[in-house]
Residue frames relative to the residue before (quaternion, step in Angstrom):
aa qw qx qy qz dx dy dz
X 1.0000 0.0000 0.0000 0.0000 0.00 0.00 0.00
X 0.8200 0.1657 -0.0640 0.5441 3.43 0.57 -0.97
X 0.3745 -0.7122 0.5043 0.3132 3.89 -0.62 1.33
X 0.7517 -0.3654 0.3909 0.3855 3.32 -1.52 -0.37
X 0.7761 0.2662 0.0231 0.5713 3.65 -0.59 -0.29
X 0.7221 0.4788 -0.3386 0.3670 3.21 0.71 0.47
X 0.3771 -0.8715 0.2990 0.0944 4.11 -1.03 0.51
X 0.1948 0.8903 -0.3532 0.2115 2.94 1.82 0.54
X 0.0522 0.7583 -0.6228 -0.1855 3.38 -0.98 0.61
X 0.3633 -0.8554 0.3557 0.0992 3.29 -0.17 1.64
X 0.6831 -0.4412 0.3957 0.4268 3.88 -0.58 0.22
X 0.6304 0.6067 -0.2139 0.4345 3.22 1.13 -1.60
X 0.7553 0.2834 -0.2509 0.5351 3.74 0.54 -0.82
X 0.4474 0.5542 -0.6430 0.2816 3.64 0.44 0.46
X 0.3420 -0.6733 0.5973 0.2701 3.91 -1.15 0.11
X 0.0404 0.8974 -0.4182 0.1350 3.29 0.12 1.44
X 0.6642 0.5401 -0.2523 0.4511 3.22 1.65 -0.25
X 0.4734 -0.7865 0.3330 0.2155 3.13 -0.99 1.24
X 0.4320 0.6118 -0.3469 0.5645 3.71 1.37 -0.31
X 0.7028 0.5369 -0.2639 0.3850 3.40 0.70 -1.45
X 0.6767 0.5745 -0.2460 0.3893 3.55 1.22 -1.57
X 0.6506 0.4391 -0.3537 0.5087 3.53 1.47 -1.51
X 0.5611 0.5424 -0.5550 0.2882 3.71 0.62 -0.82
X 0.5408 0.6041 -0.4269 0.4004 4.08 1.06 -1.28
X 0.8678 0.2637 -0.1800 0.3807 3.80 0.01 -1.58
X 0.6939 0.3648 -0.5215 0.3367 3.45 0.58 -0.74
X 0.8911 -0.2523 0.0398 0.3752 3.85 0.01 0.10
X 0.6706 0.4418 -0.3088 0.5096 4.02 -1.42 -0.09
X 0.6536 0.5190 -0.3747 0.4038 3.37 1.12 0.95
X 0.4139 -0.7205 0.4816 0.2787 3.68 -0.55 0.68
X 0.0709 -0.8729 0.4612 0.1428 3.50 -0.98 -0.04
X 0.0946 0.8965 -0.4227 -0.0929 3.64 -0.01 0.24
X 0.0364 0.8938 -0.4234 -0.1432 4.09 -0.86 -0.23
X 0.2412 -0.7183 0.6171 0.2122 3.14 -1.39 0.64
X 0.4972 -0.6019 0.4320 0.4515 3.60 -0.62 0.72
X 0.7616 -0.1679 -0.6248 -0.0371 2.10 -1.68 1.31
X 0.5373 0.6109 -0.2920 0.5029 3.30 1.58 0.88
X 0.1047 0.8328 -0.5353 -0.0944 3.24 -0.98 0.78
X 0.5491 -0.6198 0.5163 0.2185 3.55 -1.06 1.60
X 0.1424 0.4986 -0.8548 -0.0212 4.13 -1.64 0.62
X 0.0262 0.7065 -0.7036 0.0722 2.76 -1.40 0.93
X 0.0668 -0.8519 0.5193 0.0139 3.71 -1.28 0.58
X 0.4480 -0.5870 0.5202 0.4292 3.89 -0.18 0.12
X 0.2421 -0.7851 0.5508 0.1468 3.25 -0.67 0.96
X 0.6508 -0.5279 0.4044 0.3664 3.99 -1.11 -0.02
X 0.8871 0.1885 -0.0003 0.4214 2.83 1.21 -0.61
X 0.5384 -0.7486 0.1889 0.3376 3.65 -0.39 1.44
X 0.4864 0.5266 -0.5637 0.4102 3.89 0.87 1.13
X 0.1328 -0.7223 0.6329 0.2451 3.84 -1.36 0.03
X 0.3494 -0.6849 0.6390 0.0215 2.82 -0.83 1.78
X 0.0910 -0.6686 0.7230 0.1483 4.10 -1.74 0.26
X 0.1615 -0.4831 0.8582 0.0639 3.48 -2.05 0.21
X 0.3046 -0.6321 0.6975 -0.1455 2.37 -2.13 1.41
X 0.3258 0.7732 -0.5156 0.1736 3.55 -0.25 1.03
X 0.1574 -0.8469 0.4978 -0.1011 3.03 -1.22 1.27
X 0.5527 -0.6797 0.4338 0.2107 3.94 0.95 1.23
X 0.2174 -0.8347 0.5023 0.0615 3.72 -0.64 0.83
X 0.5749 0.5652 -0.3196 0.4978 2.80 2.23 -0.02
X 0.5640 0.6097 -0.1993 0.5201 3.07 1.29 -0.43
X 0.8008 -0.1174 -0.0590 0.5843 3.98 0.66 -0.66
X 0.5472 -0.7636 0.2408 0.2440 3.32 0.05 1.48
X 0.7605 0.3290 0.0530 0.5573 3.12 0.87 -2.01
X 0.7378 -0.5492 0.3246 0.2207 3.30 -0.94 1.96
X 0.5734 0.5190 -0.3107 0.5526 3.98 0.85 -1.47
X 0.9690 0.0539 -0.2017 0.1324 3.25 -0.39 -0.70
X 0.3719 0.5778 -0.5685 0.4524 3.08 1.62 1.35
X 0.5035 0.6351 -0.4537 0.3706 3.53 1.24 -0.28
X 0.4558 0.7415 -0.3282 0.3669 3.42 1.53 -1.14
X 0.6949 0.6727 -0.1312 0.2177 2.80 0.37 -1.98
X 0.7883 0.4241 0.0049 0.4457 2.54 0.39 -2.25
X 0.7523 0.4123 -0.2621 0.4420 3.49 1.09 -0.43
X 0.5738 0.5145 -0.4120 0.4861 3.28 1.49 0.28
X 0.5131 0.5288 -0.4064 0.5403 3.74 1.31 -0.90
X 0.7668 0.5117 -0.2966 0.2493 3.84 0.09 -0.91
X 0.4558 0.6044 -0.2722 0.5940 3.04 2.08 -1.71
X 0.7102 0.3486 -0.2884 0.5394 4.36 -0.39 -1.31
X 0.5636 0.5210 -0.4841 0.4201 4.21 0.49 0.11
X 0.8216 0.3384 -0.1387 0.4373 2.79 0.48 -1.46
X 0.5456 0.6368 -0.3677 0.4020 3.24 0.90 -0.04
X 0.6812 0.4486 0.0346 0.5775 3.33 0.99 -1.75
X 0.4818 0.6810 -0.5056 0.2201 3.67 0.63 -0.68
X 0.7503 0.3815 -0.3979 0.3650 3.99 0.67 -0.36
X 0.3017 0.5047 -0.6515 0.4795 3.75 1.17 1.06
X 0.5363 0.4783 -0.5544 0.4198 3.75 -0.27 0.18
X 0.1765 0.7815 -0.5956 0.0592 3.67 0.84 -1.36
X 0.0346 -0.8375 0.5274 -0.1386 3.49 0.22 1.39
X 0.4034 -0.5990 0.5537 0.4146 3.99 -0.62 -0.03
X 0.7376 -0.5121 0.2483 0.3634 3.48 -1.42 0.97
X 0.7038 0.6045 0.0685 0.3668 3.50 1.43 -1.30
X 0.7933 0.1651 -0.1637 0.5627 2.61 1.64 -0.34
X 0.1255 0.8651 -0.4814 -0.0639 4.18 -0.78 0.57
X 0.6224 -0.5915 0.4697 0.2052 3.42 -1.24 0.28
X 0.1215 -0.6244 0.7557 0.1562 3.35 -1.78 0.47
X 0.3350 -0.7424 0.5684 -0.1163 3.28 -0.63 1.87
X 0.2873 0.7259 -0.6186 -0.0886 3.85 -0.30 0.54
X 0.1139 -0.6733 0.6680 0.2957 4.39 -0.88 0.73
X 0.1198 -0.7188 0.6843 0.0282 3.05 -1.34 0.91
X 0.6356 -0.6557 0.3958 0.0969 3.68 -0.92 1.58
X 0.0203 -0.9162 0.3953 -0.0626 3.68 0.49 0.46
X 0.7558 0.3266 -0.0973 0.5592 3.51 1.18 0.15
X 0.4725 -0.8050 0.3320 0.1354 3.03 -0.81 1.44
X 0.6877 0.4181 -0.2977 0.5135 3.46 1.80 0.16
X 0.4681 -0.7105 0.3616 0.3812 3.69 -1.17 0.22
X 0.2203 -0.7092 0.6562 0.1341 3.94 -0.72 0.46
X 0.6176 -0.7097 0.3268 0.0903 2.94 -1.56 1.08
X 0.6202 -0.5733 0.1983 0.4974 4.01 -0.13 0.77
X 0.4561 0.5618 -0.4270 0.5422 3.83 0.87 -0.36
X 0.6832 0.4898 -0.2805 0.4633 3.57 -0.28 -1.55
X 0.5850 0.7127 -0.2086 0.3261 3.27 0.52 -1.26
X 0.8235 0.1592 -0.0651 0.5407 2.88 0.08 -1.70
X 0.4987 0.6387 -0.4828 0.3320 3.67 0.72 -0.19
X 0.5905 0.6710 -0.1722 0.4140 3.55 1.36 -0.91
X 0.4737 0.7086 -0.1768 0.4922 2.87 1.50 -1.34
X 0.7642 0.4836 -0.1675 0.3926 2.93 -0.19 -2.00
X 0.6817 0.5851 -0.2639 0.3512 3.19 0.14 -1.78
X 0.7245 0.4043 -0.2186 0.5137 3.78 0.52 -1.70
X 0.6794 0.4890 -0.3642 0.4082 3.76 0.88 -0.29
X 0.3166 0.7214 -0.4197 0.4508 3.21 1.65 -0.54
X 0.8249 0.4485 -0.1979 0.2815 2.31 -0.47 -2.55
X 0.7530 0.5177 -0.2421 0.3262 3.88 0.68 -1.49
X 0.4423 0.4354 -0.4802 0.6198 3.36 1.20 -0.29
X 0.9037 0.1589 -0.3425 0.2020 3.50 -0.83 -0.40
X 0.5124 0.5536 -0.4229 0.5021 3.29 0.95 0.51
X 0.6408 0.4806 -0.3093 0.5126 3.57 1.21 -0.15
X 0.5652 0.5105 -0.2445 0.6001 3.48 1.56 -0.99
């Protein structure tokens, strides 16, 4: 799906099913966090890894700057997405979930990112 050397974040890896989402929360899922992010994540059935993006409306009030958000958590995915470096066979259902009620700058960001991918590759390895 995705060449080498390339950064696509493809339709395909969004988590978009809803079966798929309850399968993430209601259970058999790990969970981990860096402030102001927190990583669910599950082995998925199948050998793609799919992500979700969610950001609480209680938490950032005004529409702009969950867009913010969400497009920085998605931008540091797709960027970063080969720290997962997964075998061919096997893939993940990945949800970052926004955890703070202020915004934090694209660096910060993606460091967060990174880190919880870190962390999920080796806890899956």
């Amino acid at each position: 799906m995705d060449k080498p050397g390339t950064h696509r974040l493809y339709k395909s890896e969004r988590l978009c099913s809803r079966k798929a989402i309850e399968d993430l929360f209601q259970g058999g899922h790990k969970s981990m966090s860096a402030y102001p992010i927190r990583a669910v994540f599950m082995p998925s059935g199948t050998a793609d890894t799919r992500v979700l993006v969610s950001v609480p409306k209680r938490l950032l009030k005004h529409a702009v700057d969950r867009n913010r958000v969400k497009r920085q958590v998605r931008e540091a995915y797709r960027l970063h997405k080969d720290l997962l470096d997964l075998p061919p066979s096997m893939g993940l259902h990945i949800a970052f979930l926004w955890t703070s009620n202020e915004m934090f700058p694209t660096e910060a960001v993606t460091a967060k990112v990174c880190n919880l991918m870190q962390r999920i590759h080796e806890s899956i390895l």
